[in-house]
ROZA-897877 format. One line per 4 residues: number of its first residue (from 0); their letters; for each residue x negated, y, z of N, C-alpha, C. Coordinates in steps of 0.001 Angstrom, whole numbers, m for minus. Example, Ala and Ser with C-alpha at 12.3 -4.5 7.8 and 13.67 -1.06 7.14 Angstrom:
# ROZA-897877
0> as> m13190 m5690 7800 m12300 m4500 7800 m13200 m3300 7800 | m12850 m2250 7080 m13670 m1060 7140 m12900 30 7870
***
This chain:
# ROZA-897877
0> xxxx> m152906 153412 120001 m152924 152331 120972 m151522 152057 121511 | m150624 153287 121980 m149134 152605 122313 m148397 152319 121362 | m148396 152531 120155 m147773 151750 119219 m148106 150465 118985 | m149256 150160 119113 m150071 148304 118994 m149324 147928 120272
4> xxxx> m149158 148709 121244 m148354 147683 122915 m146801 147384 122312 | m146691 148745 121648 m144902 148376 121556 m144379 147423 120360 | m145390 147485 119608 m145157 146150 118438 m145344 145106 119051 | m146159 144909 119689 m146262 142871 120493 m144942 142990 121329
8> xxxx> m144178 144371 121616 m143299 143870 122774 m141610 143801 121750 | m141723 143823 120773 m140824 143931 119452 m140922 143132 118972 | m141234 141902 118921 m141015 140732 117833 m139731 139809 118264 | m139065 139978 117211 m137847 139404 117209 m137402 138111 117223
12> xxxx> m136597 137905 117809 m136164 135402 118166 m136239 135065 116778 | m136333 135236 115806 m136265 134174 114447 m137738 134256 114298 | m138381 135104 114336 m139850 135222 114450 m140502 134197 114782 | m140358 134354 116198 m140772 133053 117221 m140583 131921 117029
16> xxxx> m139171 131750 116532 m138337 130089 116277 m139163 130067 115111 | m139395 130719 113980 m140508 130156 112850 m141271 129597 113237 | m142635 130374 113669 m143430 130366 114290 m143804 129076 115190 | m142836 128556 115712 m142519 127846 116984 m142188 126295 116206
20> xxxx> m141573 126276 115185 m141108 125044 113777 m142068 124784 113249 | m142843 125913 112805 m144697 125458 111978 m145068 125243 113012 | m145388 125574 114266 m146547 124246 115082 m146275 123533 115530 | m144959 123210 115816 m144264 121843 116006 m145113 120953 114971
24> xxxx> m144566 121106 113760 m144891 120277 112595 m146230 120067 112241 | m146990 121187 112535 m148730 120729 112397 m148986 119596 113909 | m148350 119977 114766 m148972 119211 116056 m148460 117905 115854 | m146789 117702 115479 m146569 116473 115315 m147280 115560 114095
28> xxxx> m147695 116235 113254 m148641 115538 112240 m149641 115252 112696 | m150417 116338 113251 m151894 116038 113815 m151840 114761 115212 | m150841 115499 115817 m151206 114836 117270 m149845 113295 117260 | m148998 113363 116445 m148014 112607 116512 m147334 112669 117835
32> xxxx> m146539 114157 118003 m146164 114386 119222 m144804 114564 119239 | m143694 115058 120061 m142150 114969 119510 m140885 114519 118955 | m141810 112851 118947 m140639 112494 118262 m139180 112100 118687 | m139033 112652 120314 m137782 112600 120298 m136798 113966 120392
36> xxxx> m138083 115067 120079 m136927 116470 119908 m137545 116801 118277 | m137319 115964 117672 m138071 116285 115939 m136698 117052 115776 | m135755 116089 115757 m134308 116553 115047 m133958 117651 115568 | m134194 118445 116945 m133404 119384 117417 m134282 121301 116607
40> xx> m135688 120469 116262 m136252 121970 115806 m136070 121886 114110 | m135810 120618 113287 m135863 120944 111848 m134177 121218 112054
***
């Protein structure tokens, strides 16, 4: 069990910024949302 706490508290910034670029891009497809910070996440 404290190893499962200390892995969620270990995920590293490129991780996230992935992470964070794929649902940009599903939401702006789905929802047509962002289009004036499109350019700053591709």
């Amino acid at each position: 069990m404290q190893a499962y706490k200390q892995f969620g508290n270990s995920v590293a910034v490129p991780v996230i910024e992935a992470i964070a670029k794929k649902m940009y891009k599903v939401m702006n497809r789905t929802y047509g949302i962002g289009t004036t910070t499109s350019k700053k996440l591709q």
